[in-house]
C-alpha positions in Angstrom: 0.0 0.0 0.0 0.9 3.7 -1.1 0.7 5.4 2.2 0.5 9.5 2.9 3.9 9.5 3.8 5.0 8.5 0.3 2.1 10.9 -1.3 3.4 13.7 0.5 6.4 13.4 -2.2 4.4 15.4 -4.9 7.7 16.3 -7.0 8.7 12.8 -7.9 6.4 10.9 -10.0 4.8 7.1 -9.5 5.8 4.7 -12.2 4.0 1.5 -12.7 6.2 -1.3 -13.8 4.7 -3.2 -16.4 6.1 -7.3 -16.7 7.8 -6.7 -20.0 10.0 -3.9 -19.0 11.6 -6.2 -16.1 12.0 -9.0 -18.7 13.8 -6.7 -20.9 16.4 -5.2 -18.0 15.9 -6.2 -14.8 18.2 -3.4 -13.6 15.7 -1.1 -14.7 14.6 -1.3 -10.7 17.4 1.2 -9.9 17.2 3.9 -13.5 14.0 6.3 -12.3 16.5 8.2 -10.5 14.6 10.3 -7.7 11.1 8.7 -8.6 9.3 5.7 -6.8 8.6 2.6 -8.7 5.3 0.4 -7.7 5.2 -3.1 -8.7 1.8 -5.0 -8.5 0.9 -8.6 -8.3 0.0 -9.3 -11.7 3.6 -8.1 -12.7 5.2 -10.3 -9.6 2.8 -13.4 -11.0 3.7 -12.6 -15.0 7.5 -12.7 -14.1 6.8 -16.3 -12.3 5.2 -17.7 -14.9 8.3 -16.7 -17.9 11.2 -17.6 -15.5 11.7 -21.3 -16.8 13.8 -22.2 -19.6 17.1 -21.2 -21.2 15.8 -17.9 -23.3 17.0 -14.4 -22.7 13.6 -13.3 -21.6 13.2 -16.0 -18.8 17.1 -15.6 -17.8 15.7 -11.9 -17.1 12.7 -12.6 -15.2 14.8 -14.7 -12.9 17.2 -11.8 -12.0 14.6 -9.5 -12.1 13.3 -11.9 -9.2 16.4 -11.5 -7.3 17.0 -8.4 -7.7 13.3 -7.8 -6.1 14.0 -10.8 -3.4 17.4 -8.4 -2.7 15.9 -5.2 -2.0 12.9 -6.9 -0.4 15.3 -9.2 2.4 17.3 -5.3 3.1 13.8 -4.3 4.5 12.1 -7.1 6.3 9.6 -4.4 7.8 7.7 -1.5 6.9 7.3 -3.0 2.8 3.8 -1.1 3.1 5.6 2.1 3.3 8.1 1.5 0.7 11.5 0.7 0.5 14.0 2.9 0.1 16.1 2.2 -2.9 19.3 4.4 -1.9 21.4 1.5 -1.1 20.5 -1.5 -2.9 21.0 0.7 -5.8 24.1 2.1 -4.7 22.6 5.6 -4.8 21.7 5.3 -8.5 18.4 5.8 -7.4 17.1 7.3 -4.8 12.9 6.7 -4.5 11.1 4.3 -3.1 10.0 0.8 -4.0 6.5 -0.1 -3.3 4.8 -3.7 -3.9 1.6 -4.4 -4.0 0.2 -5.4 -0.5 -3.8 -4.8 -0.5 -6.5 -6.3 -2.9 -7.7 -3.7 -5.2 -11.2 -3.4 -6.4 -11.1 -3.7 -10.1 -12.9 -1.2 -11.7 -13.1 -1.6 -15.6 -15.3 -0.9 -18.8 -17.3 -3.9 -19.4 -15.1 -4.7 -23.1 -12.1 -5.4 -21.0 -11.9 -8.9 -19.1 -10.7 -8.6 -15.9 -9.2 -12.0 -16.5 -6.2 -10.6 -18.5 -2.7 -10.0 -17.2 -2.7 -6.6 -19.3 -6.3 -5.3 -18.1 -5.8 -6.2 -13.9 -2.2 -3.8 -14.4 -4.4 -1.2 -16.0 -6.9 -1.3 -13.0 -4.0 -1.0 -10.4 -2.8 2.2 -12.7 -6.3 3.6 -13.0 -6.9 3.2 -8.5 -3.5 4.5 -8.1 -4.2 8.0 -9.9 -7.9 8.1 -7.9 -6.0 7.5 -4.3 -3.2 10.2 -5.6 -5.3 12.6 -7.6 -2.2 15.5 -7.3 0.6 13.2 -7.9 1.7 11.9 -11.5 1.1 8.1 -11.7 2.5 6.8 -15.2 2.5 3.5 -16.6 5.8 2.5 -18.0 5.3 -0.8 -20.5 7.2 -1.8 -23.7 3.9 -3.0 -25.3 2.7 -0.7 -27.9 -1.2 -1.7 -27.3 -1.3 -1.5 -23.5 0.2 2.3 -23.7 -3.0 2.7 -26.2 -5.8 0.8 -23.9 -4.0 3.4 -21.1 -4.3 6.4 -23.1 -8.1 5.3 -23.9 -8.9 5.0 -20.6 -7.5 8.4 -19.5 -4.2 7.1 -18.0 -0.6 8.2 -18.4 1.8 5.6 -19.9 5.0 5.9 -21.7 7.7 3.5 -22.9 10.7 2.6 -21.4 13.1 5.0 -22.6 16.8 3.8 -20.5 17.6 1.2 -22.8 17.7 3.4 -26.0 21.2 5.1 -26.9 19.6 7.4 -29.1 16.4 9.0 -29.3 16.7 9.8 -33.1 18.8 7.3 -35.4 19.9 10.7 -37.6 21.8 11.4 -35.0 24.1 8.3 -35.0 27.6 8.8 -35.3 28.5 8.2 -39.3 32.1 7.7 -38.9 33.1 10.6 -41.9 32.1 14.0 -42.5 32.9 16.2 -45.6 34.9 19.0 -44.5 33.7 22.4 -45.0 35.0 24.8 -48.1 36.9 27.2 -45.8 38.9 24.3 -44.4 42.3 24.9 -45.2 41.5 29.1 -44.5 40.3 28.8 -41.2 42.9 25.6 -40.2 45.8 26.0 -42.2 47.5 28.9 -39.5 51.0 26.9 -38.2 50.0 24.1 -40.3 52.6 21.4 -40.0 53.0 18.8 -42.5 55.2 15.6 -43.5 55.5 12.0 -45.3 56.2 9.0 -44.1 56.6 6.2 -46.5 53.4 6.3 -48.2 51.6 8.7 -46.2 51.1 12.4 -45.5 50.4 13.7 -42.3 48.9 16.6 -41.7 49.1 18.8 -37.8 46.6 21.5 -37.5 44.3 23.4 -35.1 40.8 25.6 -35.5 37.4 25.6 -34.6 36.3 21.8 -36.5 39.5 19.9 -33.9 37.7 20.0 -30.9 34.5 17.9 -32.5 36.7 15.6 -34.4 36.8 12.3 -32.9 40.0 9.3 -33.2 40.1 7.4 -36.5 37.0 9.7 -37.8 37.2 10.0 -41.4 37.1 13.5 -43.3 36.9 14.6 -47.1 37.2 17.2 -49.5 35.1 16.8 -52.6 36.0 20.3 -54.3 40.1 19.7 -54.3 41.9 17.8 -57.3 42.2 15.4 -56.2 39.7 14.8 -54.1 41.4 14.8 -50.3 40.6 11.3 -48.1 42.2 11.5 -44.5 41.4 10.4 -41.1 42.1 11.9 -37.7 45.2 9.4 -36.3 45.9 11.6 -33.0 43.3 13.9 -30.9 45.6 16.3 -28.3 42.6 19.2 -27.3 42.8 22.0 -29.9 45.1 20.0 -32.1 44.4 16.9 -34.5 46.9 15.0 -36.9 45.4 13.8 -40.0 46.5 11.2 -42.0 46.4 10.4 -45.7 44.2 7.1 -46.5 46.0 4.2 -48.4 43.5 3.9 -51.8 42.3 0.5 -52.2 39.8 1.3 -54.9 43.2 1.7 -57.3 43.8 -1.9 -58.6 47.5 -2.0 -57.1 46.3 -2.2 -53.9 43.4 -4.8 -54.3 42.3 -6.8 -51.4 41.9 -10.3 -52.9 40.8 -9.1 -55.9 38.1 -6.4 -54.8 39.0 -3.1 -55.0 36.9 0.1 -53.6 34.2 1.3 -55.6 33.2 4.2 -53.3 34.9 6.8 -50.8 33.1 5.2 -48.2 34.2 1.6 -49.2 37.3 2.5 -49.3 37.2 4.2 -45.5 36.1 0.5 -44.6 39.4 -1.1 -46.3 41.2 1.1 -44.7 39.7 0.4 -40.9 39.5 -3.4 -41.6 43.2 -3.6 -43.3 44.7 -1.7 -40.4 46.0 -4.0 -37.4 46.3 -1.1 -35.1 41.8 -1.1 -35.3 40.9 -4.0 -33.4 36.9 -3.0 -33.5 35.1 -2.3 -36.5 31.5 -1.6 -37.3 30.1 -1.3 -40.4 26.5 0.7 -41.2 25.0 0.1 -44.2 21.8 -0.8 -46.4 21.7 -4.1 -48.8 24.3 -4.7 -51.2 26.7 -1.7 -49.6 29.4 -4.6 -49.8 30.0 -4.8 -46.0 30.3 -8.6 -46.0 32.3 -8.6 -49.1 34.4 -6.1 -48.6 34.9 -7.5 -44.3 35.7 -11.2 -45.6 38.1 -10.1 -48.6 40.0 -7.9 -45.6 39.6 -11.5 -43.3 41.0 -13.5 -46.1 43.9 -11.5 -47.3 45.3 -11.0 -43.6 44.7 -14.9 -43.0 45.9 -16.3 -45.9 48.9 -14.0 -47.6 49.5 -12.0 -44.4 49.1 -14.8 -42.1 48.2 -12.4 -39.5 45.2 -13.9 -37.9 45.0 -18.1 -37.9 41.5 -18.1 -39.3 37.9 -16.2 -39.7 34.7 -16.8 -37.3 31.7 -15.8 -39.0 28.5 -15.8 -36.6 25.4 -14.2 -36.7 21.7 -14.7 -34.7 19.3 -17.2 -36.1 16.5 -14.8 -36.3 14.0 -16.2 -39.4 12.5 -13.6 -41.5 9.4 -15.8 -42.4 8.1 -18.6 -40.7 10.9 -20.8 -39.0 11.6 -24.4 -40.5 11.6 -26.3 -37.7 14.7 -28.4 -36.2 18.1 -28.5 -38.7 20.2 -31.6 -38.8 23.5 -32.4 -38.5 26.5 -30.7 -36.4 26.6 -26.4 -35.4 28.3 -26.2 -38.7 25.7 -28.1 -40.7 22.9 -26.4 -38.7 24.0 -23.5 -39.0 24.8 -23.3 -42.9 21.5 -22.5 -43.8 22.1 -18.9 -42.0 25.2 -18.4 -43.5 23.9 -18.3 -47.6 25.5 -14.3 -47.6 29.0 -15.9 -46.9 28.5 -18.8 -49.3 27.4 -16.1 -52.3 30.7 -13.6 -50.9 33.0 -16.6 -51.5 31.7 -17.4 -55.0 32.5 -13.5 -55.7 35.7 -13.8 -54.0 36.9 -17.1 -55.4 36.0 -15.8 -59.2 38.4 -12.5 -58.5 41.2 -14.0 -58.2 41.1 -15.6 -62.4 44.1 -17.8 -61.5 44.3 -21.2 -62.2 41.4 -22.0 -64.5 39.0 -24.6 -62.8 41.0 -26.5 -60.7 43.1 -23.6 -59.5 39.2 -22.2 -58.4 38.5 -25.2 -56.6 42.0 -25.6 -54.7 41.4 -22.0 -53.8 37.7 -22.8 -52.4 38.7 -25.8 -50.1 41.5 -23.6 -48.5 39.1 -20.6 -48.1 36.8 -23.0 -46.7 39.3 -25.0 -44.0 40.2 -21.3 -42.8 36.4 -20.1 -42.0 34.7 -21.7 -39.3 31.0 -20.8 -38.7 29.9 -20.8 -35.0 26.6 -20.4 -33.4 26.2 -17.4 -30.9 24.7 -19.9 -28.4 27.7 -21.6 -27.1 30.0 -18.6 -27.2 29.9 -17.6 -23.1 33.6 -19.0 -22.1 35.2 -18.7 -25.1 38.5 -16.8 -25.7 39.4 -16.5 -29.4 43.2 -15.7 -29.8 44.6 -14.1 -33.3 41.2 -14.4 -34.8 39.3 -12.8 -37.5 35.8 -12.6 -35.7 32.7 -11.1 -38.0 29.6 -10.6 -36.7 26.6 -10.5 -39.2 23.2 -8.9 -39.1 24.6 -7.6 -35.7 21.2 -5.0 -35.4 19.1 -7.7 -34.1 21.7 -8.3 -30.7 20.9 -6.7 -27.4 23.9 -4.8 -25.7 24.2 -7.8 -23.7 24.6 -10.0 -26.4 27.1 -7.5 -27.9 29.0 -7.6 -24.6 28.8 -11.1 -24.2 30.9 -11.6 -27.8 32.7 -8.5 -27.8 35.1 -10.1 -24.1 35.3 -13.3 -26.7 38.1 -11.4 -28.1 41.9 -12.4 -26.2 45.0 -11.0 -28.2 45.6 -10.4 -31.4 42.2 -11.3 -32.6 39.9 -8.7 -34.5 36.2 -7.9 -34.4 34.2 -6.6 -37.2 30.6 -6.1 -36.7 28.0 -6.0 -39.6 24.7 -4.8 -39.7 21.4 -2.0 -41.3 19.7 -1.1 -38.3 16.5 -0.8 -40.4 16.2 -4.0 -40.4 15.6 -5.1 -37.3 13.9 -8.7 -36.4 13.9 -9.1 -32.8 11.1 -8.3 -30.9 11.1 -5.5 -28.1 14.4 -4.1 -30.5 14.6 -1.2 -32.0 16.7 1.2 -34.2 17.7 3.2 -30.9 18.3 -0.1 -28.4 19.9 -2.4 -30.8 23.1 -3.5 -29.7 24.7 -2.6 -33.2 23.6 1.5 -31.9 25.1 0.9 -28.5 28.3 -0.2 -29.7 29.0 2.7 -32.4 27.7 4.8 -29.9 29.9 3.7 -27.1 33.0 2.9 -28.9 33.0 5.7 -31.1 36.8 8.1 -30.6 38.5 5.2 -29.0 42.0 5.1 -30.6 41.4 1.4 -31.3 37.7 1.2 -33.2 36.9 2.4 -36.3 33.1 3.3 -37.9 31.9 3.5 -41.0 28.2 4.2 -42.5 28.1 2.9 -46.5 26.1 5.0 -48.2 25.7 3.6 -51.8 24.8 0.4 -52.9 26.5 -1.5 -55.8 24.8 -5.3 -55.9 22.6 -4.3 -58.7 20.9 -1.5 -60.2 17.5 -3.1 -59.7 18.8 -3.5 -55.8 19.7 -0.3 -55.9 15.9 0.8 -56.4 14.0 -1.5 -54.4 15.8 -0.3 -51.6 14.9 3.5 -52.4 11.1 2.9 -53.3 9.9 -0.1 -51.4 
C-alpha cells in the first residue's frame, strides 16, 4: 500500500512497472533516479510464470526476481511504506519501492476482461491515480497496445526510454564527414606537414578539432584530387590527419576487390589496419560490408598470415516462418544462415582468375578449411586468440549480447561487426536499443575502433531501387 507519507512526495512521479519492461532489463529497478517505482501482483505473478527455460527473456525474469528478493530481504519491515532504494541501488536511485500489499477493487469498462494480465495492471494504474489525484502516476510498459488501452482510458503511460542510446537514429555517429569549403583558411594557421613512406600527415588546429573524434574520417570533394584523410591523434585544440591508403586503385586490391566508393574504401582502410581491433560497419543491402569484411579477413589470413582463421556468426533470427529443427552438427545447422557468406565466396573465389577450374577449386577448399562458422549460443567462455571474428546482421543483438561476444576477443584477434539497423527482427528491439547503436555509440573516438556508415549500394541497379522505393 501507497501510504500518505509516500504521497506527501508530490515532486517525484509514480511509475507502474509493467512485466515486460523487467523481462527486458531487470536493472531497470534502480534507472527512475529520484522517482518511486510500484510493482503489482499481476507483474510479480507474469515474471513467475516466464522464469523457466534457457531464453534471454526467462534468464531476465529470474534476476529481475532476485533483484526484487534483494531489496525486499534489506527491508524485512515497513514494505507497506516502501523501501528505500538508496542502497540497494548504490545511490543510483534514490525513491522508493513499493509492492503491491492490498487487494484492489477492479474497476473496468465492461469490453475489457478482468481476467487478463494486461487489463488487472491497467486497474491498479487507474486506482492509483484516484487515491493520488495531485501526484503523476504513469505507466511505463514496452507494449505498444497496452500504452494505447491506457491512453483510452485516460491514464498516463510511456515506454521505457533507458535502454535506448539514441532518441533519433539521424543522430548516430556516421564515422566521416565532408569538411567544410573554408577548411584549409580557417585551419591551415601553423599548419605542420610531412610523409612518411606512403603517407602524409597533416598537424593543424581551429574551430572543427575540438569535435573531431579518433580514427574519424574526413573529405574534400571540391580539391583535385579529391582529399581522403582520417584523424590518427586527438591532443585538445590539435588533431593530426592522415592520408588514406587507396584500395579502390587496382595495385592495392584486397583479394581481388577493389573500392568502388569513398566510403568503401574508409572500410578497407579500418578493416586492413592491425592497429583497429573493433570495427563496425553501417549500411543498407548490397553496400558490400560482408564482401568487402571477408576479402579484408582473407587477405590477412591467408597472404599476411596475421590472424589463424575467420569466425563468422550471426543470430538465427527467421525472416518468415521458421523451418523447424536443422540436422546435423553447429556447422551443418547452421549453414542454412550463412547463404550471404556462401554467395561472398563465389564472388571472391572468381576474383582471383588464377588457375582455370582447378586452381578455383584448390582456392575454395583452402578458403573453406580457414572459415569456421559458429553459433552465438555456445560462445559464453570462449577466448578466441589471433582471430578474425565477423559478426553479421549484428542490429538484431541486445547490448548484452554484444557484450557477451565482444570479451570473446583475447590478443591479437579482431572484431568486425555488420549490420542495417533498419532491419531489425527481434522483438522488443529497436533502431535506438539495438546492440549494433550501443556499440557505435559507445566505442566511437576510442584510438582502437573504427566506424563507417556505407552509403551507396553496388549489388545491382534493380537493388539499388527497391531499396529506395519499397
Amino acid at each position: 500500500m501507497v501510504t500518505k507519507r509516500a504521497s506527501k512526495s508530490q515532486k517525484s512521479k509514480l511509475f507502474v512497472l509493467d512485466t515486460n519492461v523487467l523481462m527486458h532489463d531487470p536493472t531497470s529497478l534502480y534507472r527512475f533516479e529520484e522517482h518511486d517505482l510500484y510493482v503489482p501482483i499481476m507483474t510479480l505473478e507474469e515474471l513467475d510464470g516466464n522464469k523457466k527455460g534457457m531464453s534471454e527473456v526467462a534468464r531476465n525474469a529470474r534476476q529481475a526476481s532476485r533483484m526484487m528478493d534483494e531489496i525486499v530481504r534489506a527491508c524485512p519491515n515497513g514494505i507497506d511504506e516502501g523501501i528505500d532504494l538508496t542502497e540497494p541501488s548504490r545511490r543510483q536511485a534514490t525513491g522508493r519501492l513499493f509492492l503491491q500489499t492490498e487487494a484492489i477493487d477492479l474497476h473496468l469498462p465492461p469490453g475489457l476482461p478482468t481476467g487478463r494480465g494486461d487489463n488487472h495492471i491497467l486497474a491498479v494504474v487507474a486506482f492509483l491515480a484516484k487515491r493520488f489525484p495531485k501526484r503523476p502516476v504513469i505507466l511505463v510498459s514496452k507494449d505498444i497496445n497496452m500504452r494505447i488501452k491506457a491512453r483510452a482510458l485516460g491514464l498516463e503511460a510511456q515506454d521505457y526510454f533507458n535502454d535506448k542510446v539514441l532518441e533519433d537514429t539521424d543522430l548516430l555517429y556516421a564515422g566521416a564527414r565532408e569538411l567544410p569549403a573554408d577548411f584549409w583558411d580557417t585551419h591551415g594557421a601553423d599548419l605542420e606537414s610531412w610523409k612518411d613512406e606512403r603517407h602524409t600527415y597533416y598537424r593543424l588546429h581551429g574551430p572543427l578539432a575540438d569535435s573531431l573524434s579518433h580514427n574519424e574520417f574526413v573529405f574534400d570533394t571540391t580539391s583535385e584530387p579529391p582529399f581522403d584523410a582520417w584523424v590518427t591523434e586527438c591532443d585538445g585544440p590539435n588533431v593530426v590527419l592522415e592520408t588514406l591508403t587507396d584500395y579502390s586503385h587496382q595495385k592495392n586490391n584486397i583479394w581481388g576487390i577493389t573500392a568502388r566508393n569513398r566510403e568503401q574504401n574508409f572500410a578497407l582502410n579500418l578493416l586492413m589496419n592491425p592497429e583497429i581491433d573493433f570495427v563496425t560497419l553501417l549500411g543498407q543491402a548490397g553496400t558490400g560490408k560482408t564482401l568487402l569484411t571477408l576479402a579484408a579477413g582473407l587477405t590477412q589470413t591467408l597472404d599476411a598470415k596475421r590472424y589463424s582463421e575467420i569466425i563468422m556468426t550471426r543470430v538465427t533470427v527467421p525472416v518468415g516462418e521458421d523451418i523447424g529443427f536443422l540436422p546435423g552438427t553447429e556447422e551443418e545447422k547452421m549453414t542454412p544462415w550463412m547463404g550471404a557468406l556462401e554467395d561472398n565466396l563465389d564472388v571472391l573465389n572468381g576474383a582471383t582468375n588464377e588457375g582455370g577450374e582447378w586452381g578455383r577449386a584448390a582456392t575454395h577448399d583452402l578458403i573453406r578449411s580457414r572459415i569456421k562458422v559458429k553459433s552465438l549460443n555456445f560462445m559464453r567462455g570462449r577466448t578466441f586468440i589471433n582471430k578474425f571474428l565477423i559478426i553479421d546482421e549484428a542490429q538484431n543483438l541486445t547490448p548484452k549480447q554484444m557484450k557477451t561476444l565482444i570479451t570473446r576477443a583475447g590478443p591479437g584477434t579482431k572484431v568486425v561487426c555488420l549490420g542495417n539497423i533498419a532491419q531489425i527482427d527481434t522483438p522488443y528491439l529497436t533502431e535506438g536499443s539495438s546492440g549494433l547503436t550501443f556499440v557505435v555509440d559507445r566505442f566511437k573516438g576510442w584510438p582502437h575502433s573504427g566506424h563507417i556508415t556505407l552509403q551507396r549500394g553496388e549489388r545491382s541497379r534493380l537493388a539499388d531501387h527497391a531499396a529506395e522505393v519499397l
